[in-house]
VEXLUMFI-409625 format. One record per residue: residue number from 1; z, x, y of N, C-alpha, C in turn; residue in one letter. Coordinates in steps of 0.2 Angstrom, whole numbers. Layout:
<atom resi="NUM" n_pz="Z" n_px="X" n_py="Y" ca_pz="Z" ca_px="X" ca_py="Y" c_pz="Z" c_px="X" c_py="Y" resn="A"/>
...
END
This chain:
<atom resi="1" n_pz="575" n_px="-139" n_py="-534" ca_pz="569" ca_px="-143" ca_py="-533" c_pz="571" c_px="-150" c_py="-531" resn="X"/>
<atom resi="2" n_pz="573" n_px="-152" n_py="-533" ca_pz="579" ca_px="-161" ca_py="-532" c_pz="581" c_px="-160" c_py="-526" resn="X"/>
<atom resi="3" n_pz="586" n_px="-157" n_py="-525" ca_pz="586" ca_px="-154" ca_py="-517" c_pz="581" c_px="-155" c_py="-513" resn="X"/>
<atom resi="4" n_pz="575" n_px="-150" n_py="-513" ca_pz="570" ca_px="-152" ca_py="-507" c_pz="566" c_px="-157" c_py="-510" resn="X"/>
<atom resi="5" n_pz="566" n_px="-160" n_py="-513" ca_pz="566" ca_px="-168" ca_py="-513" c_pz="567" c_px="-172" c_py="-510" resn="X"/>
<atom resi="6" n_pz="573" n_px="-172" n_py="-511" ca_pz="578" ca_px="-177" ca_py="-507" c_pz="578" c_px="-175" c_py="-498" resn="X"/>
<atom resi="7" n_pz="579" n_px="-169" n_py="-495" ca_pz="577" ca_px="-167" ca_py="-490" c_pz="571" c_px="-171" c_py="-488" resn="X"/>
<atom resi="8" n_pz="565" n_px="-168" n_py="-490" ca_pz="558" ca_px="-169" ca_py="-488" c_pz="558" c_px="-178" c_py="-488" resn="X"/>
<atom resi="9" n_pz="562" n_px="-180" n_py="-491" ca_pz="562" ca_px="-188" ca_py="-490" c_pz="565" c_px="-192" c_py="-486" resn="X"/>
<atom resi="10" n_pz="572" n_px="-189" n_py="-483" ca_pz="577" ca_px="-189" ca_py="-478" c_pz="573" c_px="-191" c_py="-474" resn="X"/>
<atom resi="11" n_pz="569" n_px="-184" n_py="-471" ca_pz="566" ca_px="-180" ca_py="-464" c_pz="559" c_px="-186" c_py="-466" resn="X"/>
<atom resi="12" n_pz="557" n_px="-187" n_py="-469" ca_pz="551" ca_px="-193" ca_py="-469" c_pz="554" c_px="-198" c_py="-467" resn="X"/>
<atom resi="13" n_pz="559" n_px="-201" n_py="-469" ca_pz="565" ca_px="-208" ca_py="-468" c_pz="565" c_px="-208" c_py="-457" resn="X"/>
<atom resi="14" n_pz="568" n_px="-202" n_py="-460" ca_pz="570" ca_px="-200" ca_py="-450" c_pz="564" c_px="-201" c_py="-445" resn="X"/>
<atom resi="15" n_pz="559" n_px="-198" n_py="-449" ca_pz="551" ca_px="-197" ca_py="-443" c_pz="551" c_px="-206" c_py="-443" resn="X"/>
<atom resi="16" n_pz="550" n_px="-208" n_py="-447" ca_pz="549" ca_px="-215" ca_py="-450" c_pz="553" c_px="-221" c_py="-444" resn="X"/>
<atom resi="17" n_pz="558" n_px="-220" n_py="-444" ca_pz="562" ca_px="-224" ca_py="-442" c_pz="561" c_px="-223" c_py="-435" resn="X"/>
<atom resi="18" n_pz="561" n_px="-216" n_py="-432" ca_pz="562" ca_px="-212" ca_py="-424" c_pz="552" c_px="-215" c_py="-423" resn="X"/>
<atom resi="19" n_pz="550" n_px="-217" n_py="-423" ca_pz="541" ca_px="-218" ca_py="-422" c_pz="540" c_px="-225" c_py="-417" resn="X"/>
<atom resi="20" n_pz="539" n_px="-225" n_py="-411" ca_pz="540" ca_px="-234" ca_py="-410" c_pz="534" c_px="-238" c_py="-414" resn="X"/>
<atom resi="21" n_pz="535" n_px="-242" n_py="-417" ca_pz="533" ca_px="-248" ca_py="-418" c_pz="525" c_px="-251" c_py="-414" resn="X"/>
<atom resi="22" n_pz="520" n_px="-250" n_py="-416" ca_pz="513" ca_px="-253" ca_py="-413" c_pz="514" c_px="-262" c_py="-413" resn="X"/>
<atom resi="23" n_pz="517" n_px="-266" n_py="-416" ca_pz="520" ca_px="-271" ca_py="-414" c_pz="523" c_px="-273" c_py="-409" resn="X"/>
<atom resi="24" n_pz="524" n_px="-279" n_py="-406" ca_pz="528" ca_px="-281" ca_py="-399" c_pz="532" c_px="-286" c_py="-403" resn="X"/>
<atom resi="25" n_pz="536" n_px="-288" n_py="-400" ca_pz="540" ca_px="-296" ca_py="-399" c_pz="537" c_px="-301" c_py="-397" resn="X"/>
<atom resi="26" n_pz="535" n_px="-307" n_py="-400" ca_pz="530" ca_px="-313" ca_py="-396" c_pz="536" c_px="-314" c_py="-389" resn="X"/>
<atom resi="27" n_pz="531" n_px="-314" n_py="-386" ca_pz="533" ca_px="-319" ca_py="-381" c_pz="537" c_px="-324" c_py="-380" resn="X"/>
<atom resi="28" n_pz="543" n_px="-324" n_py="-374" ca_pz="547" ca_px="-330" ca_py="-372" c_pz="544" c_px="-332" c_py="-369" resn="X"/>
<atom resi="29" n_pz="540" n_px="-339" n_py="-368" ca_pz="538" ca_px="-342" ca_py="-364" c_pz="543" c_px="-348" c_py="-359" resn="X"/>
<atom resi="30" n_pz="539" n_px="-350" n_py="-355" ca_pz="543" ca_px="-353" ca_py="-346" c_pz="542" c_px="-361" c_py="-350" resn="X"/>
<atom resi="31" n_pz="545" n_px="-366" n_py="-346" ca_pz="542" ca_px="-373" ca_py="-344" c_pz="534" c_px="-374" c_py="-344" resn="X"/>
<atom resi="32" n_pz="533" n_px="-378" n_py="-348" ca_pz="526" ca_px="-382" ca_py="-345" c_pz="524" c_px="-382" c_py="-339" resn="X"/>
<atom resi="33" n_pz="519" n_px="-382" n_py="-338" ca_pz="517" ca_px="-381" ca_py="-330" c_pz="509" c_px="-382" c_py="-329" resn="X"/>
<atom resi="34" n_pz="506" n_px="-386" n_py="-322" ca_pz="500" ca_px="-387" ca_py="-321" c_pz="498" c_px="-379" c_py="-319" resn="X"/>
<atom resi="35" n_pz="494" n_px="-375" n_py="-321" ca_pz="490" ca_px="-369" ca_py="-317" c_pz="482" c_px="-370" c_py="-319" resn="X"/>
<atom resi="36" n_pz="481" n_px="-366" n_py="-312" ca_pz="474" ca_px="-366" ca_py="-309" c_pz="472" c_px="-360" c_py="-308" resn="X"/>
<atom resi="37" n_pz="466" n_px="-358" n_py="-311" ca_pz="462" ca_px="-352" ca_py="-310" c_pz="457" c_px="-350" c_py="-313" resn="X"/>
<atom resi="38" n_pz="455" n_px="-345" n_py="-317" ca_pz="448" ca_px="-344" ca_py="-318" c_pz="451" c_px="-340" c_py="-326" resn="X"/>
<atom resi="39" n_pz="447" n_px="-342" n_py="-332" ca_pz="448" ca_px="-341" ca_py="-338" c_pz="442" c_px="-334" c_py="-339" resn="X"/>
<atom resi="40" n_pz="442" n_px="-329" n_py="-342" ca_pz="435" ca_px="-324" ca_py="-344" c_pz="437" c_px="-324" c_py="-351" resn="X"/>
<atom resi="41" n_pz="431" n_px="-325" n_py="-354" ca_pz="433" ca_px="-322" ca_py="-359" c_pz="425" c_px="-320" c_py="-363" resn="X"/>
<atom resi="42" n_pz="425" n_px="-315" n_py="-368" ca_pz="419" ca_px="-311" ca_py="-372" c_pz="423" c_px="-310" c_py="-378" resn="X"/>
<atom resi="43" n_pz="417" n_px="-307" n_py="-383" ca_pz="420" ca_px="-306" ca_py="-389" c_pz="425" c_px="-302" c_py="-391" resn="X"/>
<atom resi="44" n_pz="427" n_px="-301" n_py="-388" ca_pz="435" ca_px="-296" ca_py="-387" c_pz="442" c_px="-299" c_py="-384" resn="X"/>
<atom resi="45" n_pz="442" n_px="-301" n_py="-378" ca_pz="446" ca_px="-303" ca_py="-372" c_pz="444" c_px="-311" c_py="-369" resn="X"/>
<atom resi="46" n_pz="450" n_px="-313" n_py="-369" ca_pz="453" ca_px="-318" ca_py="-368" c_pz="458" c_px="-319" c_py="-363" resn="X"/>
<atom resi="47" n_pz="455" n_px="-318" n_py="-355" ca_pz="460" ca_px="-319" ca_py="-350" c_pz="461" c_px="-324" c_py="-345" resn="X"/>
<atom resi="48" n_pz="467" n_px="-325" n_py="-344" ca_pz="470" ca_px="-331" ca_py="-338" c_pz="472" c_px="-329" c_py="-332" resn="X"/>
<atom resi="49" n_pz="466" n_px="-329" n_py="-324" ca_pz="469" ca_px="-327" ca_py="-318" c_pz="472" c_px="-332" c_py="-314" resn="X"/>
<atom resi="50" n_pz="481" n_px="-333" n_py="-313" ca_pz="480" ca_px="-339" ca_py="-308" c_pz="481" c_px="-338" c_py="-302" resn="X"/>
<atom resi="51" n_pz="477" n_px="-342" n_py="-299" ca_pz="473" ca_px="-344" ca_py="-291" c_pz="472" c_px="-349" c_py="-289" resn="X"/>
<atom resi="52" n_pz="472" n_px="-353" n_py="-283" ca_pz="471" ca_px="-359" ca_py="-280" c_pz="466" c_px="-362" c_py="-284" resn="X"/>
<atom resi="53" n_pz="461" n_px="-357" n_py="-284" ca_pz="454" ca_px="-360" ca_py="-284" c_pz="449" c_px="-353" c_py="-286" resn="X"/>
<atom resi="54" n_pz="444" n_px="-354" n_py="-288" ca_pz="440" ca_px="-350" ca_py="-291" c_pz="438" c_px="-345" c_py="-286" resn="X"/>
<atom resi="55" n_pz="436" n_px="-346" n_py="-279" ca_pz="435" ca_px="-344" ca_py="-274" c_pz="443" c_px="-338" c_py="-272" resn="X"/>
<atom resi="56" n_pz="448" n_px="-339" n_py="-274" ca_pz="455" ca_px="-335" ca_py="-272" c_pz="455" c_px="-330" c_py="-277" resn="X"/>
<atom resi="57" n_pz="449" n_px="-331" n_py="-283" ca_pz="449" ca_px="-326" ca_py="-289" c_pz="442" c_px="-323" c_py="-289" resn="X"/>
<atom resi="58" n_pz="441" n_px="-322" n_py="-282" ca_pz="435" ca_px="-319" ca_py="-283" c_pz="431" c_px="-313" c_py="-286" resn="X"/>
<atom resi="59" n_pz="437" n_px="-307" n_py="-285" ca_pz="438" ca_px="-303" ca_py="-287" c_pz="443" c_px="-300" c_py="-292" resn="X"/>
<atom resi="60" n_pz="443" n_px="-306" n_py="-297" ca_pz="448" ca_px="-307" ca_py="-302" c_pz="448" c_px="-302" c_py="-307" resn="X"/>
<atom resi="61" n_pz="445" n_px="-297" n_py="-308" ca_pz="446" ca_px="-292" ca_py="-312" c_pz="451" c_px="-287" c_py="-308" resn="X"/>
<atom resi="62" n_pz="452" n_px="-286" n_py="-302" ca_pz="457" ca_px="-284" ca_py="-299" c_pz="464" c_px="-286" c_py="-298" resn="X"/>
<atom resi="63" n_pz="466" n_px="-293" n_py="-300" ca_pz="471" ca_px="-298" ca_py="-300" c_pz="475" c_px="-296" c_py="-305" resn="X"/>
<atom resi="64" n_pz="479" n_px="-298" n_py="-304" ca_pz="486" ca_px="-298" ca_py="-310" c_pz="483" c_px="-302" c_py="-318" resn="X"/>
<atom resi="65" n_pz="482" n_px="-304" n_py="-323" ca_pz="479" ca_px="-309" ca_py="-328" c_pz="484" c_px="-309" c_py="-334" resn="X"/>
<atom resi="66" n_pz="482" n_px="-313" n_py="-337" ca_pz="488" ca_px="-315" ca_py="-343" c_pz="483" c_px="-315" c_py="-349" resn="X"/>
<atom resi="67" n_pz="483" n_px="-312" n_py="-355" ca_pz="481" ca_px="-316" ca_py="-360" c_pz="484" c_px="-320" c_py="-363" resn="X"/>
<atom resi="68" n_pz="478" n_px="-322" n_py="-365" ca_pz="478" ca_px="-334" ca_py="-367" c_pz="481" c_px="-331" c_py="-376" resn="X"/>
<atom resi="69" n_pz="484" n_px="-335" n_py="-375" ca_pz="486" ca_px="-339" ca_py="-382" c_pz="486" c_px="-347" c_py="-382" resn="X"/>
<atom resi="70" n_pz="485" n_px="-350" n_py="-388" ca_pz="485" ca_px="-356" ca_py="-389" c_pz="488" c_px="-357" c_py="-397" resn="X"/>
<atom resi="71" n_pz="488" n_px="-365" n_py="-398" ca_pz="488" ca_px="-367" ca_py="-405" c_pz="480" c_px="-368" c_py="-408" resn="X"/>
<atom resi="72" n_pz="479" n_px="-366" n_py="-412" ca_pz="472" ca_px="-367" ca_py="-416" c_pz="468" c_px="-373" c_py="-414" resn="X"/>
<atom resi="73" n_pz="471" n_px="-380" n_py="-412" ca_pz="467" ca_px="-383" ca_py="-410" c_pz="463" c_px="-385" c_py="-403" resn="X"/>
<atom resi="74" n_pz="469" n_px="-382" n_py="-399" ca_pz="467" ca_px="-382" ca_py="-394" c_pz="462" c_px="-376" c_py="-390" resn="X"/>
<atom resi="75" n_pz="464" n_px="-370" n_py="-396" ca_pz="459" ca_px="-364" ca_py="-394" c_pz="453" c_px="-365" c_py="-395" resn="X"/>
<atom resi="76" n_pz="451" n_px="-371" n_py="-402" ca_pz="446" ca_px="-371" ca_py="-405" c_pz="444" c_px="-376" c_py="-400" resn="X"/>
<atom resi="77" n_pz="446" n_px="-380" n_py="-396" ca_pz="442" ca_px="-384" ca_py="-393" c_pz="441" c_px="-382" c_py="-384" resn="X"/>
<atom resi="78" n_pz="444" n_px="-375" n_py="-383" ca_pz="441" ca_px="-370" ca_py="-376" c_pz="436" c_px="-367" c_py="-379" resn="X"/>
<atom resi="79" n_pz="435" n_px="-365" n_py="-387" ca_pz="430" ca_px="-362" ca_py="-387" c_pz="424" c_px="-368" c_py="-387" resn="X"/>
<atom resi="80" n_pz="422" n_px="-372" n_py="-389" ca_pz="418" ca_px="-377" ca_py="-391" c_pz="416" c_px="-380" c_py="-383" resn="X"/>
<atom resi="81" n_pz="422" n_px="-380" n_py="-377" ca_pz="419" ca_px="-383" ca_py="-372" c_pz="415" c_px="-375" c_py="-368" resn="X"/>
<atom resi="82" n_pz="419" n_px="-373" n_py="-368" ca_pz="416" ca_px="-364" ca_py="-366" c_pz="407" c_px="-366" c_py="-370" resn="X"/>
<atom resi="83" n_pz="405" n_px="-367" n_py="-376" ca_pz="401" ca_px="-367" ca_py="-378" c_pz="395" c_px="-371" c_py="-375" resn="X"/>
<atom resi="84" n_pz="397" n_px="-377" n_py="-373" ca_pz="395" ca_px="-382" ca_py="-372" c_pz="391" c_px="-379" c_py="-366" resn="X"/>
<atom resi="85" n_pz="397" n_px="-376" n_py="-362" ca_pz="393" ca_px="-375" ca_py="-356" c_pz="389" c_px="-371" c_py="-356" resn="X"/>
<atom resi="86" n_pz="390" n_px="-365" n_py="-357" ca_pz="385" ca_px="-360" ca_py="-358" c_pz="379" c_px="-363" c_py="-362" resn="X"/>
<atom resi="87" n_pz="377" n_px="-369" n_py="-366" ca_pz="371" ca_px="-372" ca_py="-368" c_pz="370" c_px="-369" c_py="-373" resn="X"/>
<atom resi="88" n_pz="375" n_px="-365" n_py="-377" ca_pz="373" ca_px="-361" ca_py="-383" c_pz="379" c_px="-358" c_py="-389" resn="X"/>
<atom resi="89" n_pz="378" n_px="-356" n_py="-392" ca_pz="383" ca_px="-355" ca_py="-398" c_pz="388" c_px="-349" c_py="-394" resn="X"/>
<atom resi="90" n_pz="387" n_px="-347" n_py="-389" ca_pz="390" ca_px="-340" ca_py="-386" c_pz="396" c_px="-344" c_py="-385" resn="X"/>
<atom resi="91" n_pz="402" n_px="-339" n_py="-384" ca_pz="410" ca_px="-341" ca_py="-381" c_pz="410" c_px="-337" c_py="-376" resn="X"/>
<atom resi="92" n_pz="407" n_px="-334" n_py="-372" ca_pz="409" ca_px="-327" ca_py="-366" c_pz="407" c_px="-335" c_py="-360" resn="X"/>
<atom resi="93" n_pz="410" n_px="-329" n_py="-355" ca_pz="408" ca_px="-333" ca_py="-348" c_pz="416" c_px="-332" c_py="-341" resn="X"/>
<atom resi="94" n_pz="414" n_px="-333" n_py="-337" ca_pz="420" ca_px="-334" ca_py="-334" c_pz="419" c_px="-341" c_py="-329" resn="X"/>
<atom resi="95" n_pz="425" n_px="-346" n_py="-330" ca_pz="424" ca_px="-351" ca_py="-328" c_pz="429" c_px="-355" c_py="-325" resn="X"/>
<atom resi="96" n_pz="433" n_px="-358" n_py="-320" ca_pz="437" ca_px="-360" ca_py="-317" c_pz="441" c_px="-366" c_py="-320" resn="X"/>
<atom resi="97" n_pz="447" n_px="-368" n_py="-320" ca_pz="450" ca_px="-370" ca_py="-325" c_pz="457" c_px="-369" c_py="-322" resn="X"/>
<atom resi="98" n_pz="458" n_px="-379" n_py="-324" ca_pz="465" ca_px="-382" ca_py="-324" c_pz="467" c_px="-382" c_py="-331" resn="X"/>
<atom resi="99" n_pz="475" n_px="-381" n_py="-332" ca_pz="475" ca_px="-382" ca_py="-337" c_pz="484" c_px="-384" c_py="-338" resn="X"/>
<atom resi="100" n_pz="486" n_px="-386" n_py="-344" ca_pz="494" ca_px="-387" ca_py="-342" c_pz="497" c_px="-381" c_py="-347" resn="X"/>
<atom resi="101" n_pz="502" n_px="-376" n_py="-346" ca_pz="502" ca_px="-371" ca_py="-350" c_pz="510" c_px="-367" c_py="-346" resn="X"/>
<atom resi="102" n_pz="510" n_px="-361" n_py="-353" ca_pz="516" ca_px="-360" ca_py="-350" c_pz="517" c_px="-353" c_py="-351" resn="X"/>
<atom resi="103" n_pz="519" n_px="-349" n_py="-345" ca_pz="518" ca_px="-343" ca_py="-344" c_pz="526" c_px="-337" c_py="-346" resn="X"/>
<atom resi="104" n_pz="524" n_px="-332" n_py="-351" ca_pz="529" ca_px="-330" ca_py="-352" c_pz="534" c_px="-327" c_py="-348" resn="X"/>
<atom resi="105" n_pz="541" n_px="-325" n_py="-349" ca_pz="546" ca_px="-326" ca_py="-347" c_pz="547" c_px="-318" c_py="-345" resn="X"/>
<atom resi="106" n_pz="544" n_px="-312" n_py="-348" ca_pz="545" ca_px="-307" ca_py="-346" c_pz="537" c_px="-302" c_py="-349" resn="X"/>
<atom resi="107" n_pz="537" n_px="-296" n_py="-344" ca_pz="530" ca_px="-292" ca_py="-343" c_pz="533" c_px="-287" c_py="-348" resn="X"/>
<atom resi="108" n_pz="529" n_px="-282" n_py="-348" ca_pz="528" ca_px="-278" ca_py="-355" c_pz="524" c_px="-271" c_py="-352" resn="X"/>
<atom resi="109" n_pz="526" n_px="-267" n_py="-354" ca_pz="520" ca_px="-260" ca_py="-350" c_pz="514" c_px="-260" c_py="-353" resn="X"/>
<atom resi="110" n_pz="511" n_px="-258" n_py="-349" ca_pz="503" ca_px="-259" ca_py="-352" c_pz="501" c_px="-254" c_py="-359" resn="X"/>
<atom resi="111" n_pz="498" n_px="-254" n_py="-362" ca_pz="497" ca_px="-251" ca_py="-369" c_pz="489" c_px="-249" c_py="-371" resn="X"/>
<atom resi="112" n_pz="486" n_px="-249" n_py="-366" ca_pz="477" ca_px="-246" ca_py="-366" c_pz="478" c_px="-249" c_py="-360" resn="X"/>
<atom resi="113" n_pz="471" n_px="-247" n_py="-357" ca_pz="466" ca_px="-247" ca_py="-352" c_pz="466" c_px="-254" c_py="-352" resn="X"/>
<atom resi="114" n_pz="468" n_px="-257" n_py="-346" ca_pz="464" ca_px="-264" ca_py="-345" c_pz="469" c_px="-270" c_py="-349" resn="X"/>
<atom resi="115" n_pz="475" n_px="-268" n_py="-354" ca_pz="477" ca_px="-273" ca_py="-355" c_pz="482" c_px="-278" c_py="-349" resn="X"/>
<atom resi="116" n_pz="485" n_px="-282" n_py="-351" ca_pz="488" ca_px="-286" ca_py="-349" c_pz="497" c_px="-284" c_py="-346" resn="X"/>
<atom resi="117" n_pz="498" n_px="-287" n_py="-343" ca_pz="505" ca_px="-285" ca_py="-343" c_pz="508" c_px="-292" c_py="-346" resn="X"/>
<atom resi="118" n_pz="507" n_px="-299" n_py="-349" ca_pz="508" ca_px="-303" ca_py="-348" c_pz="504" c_px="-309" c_py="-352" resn="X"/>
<atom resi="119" n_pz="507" n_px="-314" n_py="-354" ca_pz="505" ca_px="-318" ca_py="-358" c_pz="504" c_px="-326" c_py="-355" resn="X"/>
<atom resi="120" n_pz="498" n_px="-331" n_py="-357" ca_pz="501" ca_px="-337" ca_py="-354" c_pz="500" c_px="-340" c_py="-362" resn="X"/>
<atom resi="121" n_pz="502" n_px="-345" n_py="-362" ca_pz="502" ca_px="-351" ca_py="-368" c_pz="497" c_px="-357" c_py="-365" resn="X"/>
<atom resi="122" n_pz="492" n_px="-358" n_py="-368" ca_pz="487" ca_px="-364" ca_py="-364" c_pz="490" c_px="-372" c_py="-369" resn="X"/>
<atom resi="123" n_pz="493" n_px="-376" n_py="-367" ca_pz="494" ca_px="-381" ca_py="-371" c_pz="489" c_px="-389" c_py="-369" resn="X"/>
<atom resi="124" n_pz="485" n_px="-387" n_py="-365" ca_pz="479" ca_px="-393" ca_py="-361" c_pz="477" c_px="-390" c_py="-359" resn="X"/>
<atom resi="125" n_pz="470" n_px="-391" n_py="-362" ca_pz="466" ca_px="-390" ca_py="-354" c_pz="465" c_px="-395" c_py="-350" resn="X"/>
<atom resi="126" n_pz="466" n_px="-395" n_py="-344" ca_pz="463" ca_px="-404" ca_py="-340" c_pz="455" c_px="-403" c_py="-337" resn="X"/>
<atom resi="127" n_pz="452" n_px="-396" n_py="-336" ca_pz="447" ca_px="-395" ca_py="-333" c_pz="445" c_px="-389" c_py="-334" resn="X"/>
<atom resi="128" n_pz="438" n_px="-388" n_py="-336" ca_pz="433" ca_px="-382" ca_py="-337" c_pz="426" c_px="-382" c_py="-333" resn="X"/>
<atom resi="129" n_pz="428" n_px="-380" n_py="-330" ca_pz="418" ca_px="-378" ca_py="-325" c_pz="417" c_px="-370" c_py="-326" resn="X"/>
<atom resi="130" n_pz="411" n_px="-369" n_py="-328" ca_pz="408" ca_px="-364" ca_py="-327" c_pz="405" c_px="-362" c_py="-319" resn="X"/>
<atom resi="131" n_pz="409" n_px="-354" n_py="-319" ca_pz="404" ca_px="-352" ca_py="-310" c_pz="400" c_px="-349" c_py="-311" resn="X"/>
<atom resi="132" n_pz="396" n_px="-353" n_py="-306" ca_pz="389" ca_px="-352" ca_py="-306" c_pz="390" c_px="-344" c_py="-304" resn="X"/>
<atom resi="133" n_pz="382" n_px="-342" n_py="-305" ca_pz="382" ca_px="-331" ca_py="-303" c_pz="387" c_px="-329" c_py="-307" resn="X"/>
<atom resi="134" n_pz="392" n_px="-331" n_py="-312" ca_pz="396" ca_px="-329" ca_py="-316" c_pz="390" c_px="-325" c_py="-321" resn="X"/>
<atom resi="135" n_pz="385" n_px="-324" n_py="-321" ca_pz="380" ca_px="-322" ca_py="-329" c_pz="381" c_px="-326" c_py="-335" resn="X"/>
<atom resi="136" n_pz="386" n_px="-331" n_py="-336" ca_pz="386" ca_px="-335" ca_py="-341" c_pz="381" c_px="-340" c_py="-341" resn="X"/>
<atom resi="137" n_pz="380" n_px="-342" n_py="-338" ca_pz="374" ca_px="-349" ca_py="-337" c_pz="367" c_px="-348" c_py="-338" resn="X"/>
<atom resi="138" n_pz="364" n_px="-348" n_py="-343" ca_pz="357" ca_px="-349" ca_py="-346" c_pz="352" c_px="-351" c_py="-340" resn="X"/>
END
């Protein structure tokens, strides 16, 4: 009986160990850098496409995008300007945006529908406009 015990616990140790990990590794991130593009974000998702100009991201749901990270301050103050704009307590919208930020060093396989391959760091924002026809704007 100690025997299959000890088996049964092995062979659980082994499953256990042999399982990959639903965790990743944070992000290396690059040099600071000025980028420009278009930010979306709803109560889920939080993405960064970078483009010339809101106009080269027109079809930005087809584009390469990065999920945003930030420091707590700085996140807390794109959601308040996102809010501002939108004229209401909502955070959604998609809106064009310079910022100074730093983009991670290596991609990752996707892991659901629709995720990122890729991560950006926002450490400034310099500029937030909402675009108009975006359905954010009251």
């Amino acid at each position: 009986m100690h025997r299959t015990k000890l088996i049964a616990f092995t062979v659980a140790a082994m499953v256990a160990l042999s399982t990959p990990s639903l965790s990743r590794t944070p992000p290396v991130f690059g040099p600071s850098q000025r980028l420009t593009g278009v930010y979306f974000t709803n109560f889920e998702n939080s993405v960064f496409v970078e483009c010339r100009d809101e106009t080269a991201c027109r079809d930005w749901t087809k584009l390469d995008g990065a999920w945003v990270q930030c420091a707590a301050p700085v996140c807390r103050d794109l959601d308040e300007q996102v809010s501002r704009l939108n004229g209401s307590s909502q955070r959604w919208g998609l809106f064009a945006v310079t910022i100074i930020g730093r983009k991670a060093m290596d991609r990752r396989a996707k892991r659901f529908l629709n995720d990122r391959e890729t991560d950006v760091l926002i450490e400034e924002i310099i500029d937030l406009r909402l675009i108009e026809g975006s359905g954010s704007e009251r």
